[in-house]
Rosetta silent file (secondary structure, phi, psi, omega in degrees, C-alpha in Angstrom):
SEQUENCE: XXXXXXXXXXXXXXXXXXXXXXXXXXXXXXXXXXXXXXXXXXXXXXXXXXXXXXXXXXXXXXXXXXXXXXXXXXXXXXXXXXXXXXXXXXXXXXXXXXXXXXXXXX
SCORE:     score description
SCORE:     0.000 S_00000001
   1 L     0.000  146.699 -164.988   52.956 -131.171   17.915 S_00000001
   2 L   -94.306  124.493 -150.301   50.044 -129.192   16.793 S_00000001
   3 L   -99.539  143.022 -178.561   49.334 -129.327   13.107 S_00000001
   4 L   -74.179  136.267  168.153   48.841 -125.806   11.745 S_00000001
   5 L   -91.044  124.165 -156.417   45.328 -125.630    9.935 S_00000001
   6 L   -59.735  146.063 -165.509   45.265 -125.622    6.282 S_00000001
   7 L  -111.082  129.485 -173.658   44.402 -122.415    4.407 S_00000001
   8 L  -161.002  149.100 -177.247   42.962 -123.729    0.964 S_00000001
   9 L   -77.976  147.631 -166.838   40.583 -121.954   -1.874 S_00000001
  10 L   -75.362  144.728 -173.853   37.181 -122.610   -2.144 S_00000001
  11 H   -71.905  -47.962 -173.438   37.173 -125.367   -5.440 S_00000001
  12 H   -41.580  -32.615 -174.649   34.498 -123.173   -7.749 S_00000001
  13 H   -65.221  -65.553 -160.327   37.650 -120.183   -7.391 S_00000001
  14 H   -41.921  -50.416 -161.064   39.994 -123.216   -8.166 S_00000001
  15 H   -69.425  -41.123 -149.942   37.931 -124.632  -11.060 S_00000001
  16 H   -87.053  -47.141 -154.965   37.552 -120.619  -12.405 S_00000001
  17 H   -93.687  -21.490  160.225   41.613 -120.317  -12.226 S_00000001
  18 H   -43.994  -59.566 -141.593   42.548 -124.133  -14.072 S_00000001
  19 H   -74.867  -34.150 -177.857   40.353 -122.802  -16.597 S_00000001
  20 H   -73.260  -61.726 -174.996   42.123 -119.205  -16.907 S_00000001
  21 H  -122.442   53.508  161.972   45.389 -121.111  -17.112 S_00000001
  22 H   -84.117  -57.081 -169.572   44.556 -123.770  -19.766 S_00000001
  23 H   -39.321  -59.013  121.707   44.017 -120.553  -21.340 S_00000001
  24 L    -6.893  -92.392 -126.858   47.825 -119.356  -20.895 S_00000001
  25 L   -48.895   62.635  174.814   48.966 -122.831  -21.654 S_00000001
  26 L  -153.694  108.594 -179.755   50.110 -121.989  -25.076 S_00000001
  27 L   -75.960   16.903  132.869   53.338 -120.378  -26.172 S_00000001
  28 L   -75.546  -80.891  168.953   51.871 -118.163  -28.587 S_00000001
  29 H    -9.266  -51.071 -170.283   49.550 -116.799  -26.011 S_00000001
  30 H   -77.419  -59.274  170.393   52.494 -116.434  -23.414 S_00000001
  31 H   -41.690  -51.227 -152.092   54.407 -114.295  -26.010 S_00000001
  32 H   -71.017  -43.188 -161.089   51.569 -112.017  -26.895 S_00000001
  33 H   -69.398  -31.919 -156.240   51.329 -111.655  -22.491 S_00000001
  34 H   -85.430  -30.831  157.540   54.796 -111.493  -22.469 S_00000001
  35 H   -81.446  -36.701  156.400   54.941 -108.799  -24.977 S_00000001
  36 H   -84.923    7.431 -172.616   51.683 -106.423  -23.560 S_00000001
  37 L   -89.831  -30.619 -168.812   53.458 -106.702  -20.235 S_00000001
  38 L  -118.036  -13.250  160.681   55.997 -104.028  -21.997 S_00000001
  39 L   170.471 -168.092 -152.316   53.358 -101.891  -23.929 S_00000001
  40 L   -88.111 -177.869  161.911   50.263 -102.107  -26.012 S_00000001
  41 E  -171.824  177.823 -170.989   50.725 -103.497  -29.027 S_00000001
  42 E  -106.657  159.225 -175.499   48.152 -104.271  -32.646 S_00000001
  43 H   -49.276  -43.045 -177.565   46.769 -107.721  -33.676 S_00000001
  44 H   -37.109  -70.780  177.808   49.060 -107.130  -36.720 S_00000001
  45 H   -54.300  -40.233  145.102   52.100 -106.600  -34.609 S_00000001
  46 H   -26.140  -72.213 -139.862   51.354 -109.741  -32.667 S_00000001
  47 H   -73.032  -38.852  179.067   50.691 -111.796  -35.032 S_00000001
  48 H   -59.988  -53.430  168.266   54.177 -110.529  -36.912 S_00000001
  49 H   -41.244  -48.495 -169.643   56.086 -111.497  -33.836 S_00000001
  50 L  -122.832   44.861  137.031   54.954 -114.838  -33.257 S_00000001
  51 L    70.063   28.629 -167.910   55.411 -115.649  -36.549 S_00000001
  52 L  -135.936  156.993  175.657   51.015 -116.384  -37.145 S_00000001
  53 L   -61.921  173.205  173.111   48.371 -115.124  -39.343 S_00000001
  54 H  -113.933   32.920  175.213   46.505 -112.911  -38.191 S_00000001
  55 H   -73.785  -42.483  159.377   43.154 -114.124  -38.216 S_00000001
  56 H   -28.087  -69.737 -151.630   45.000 -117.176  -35.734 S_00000001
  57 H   -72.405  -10.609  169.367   46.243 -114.345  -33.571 S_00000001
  58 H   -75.483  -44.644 -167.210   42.472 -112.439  -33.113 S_00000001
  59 H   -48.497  -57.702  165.035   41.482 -115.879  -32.383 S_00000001
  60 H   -52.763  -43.010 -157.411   44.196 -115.958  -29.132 S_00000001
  61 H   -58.622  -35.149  173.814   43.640 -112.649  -28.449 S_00000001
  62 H   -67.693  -48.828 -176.207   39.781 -113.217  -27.997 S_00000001
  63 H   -40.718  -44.893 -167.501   40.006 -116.379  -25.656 S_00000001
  64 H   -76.647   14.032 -164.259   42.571 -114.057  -23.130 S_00000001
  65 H  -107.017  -62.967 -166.239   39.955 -111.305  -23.905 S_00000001
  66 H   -54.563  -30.539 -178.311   37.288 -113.662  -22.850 S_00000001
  67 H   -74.036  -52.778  174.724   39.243 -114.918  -19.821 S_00000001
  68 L   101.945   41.783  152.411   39.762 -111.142  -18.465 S_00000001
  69 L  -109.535  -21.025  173.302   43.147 -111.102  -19.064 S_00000001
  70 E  -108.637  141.822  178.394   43.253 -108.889  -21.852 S_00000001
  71 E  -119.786  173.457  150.728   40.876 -105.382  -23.099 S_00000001
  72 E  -140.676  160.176 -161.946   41.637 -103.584  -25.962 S_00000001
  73 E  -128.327  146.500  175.188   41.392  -99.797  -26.835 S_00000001
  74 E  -114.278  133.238 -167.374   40.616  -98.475  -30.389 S_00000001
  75 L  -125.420   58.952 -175.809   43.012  -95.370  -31.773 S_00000001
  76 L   103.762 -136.559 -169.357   41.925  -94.392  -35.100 S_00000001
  77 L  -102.779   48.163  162.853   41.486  -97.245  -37.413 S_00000001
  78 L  -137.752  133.722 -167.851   43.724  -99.201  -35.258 S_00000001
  79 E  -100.326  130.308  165.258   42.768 -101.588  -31.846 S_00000001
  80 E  -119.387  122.707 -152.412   45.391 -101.906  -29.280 S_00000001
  81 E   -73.919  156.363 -160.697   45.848 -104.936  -27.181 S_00000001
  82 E  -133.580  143.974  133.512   46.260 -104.033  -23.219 S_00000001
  83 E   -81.768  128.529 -163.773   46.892 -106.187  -20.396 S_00000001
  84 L  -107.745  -11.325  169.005   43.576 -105.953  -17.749 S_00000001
  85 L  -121.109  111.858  143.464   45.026 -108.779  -14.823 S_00000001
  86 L   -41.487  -39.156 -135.690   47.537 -107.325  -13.042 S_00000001
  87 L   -98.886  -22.705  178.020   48.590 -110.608  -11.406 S_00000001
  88 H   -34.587  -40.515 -172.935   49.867 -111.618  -15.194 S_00000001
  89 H   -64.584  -35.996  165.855   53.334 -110.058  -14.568 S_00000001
  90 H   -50.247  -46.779 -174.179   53.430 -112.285  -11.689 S_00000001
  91 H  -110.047   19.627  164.733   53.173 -115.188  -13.203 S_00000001
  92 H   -82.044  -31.431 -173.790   55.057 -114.081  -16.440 S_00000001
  93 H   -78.276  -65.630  171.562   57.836 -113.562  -13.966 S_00000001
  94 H   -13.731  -65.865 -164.538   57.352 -117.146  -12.709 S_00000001
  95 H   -64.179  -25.903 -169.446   57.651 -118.491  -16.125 S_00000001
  96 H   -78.783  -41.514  -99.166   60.564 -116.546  -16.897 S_00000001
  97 H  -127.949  -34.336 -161.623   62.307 -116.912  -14.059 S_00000001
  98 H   -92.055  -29.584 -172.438   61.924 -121.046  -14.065 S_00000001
  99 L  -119.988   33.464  171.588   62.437 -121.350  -18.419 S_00000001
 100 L    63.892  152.174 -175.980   64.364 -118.291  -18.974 S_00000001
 101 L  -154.111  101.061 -175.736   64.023 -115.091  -20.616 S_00000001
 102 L   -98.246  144.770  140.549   66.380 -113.451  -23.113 S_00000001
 103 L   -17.046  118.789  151.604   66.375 -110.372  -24.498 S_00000001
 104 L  -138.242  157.288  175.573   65.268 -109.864  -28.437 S_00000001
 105 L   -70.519  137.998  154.684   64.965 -106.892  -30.642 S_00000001
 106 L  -163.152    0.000    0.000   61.589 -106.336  -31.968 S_00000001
């Protein structure tokens, strides 16, 4: 039998996407994604959600800013965080899908 030939990513892509999702690897971080995935939202509001100051929560927001997962848009005196990778919802669903995802009011 004829072994199918392996389809595999060049390692610099590989090295660029560990690096992305070290970056993720945090469950503050995963809230904040898991939360612009359903609209914009302010550092403020963040940070009130996942329970952190908010100097902490500019601190996340700049790494996934830095990463190119997140932009923000400024609306008056207020900055609103965005998601800017698409493919996040993908793997938000992943996460959800393998460690659950409830409902919460907020």
């Amino acid at each position: 039998m004829k072994a199918k030939p392996l389809r595999l990513t060049n390692l610099d892509a590989l090295r660029d996407a560990a690096e992305c999702l070290k970056t993720l690897a945090h469950p503050h971080r995963l809230r904040m994604v898991q939360m612009l995935l359903q609209r914009d939202f302010t550092v403020g509001e963040l940070a009130e959600a996942c329970e952190l100051p908010m100097p902490m929560t500019s601190d996340h927001l700049r790494l996934m800013q830095r990463c190119g997962f997140l932009t923000s848009v400024k609306e008056g005196r207020h900055v609103y965080y965005q998601i800017a990778e698409p493919h996040l919802a993908e793997i938000m669903s992943c996460v959800e899908r393998r460690f659950g995802a409830e409902p919460i009011s907020a």
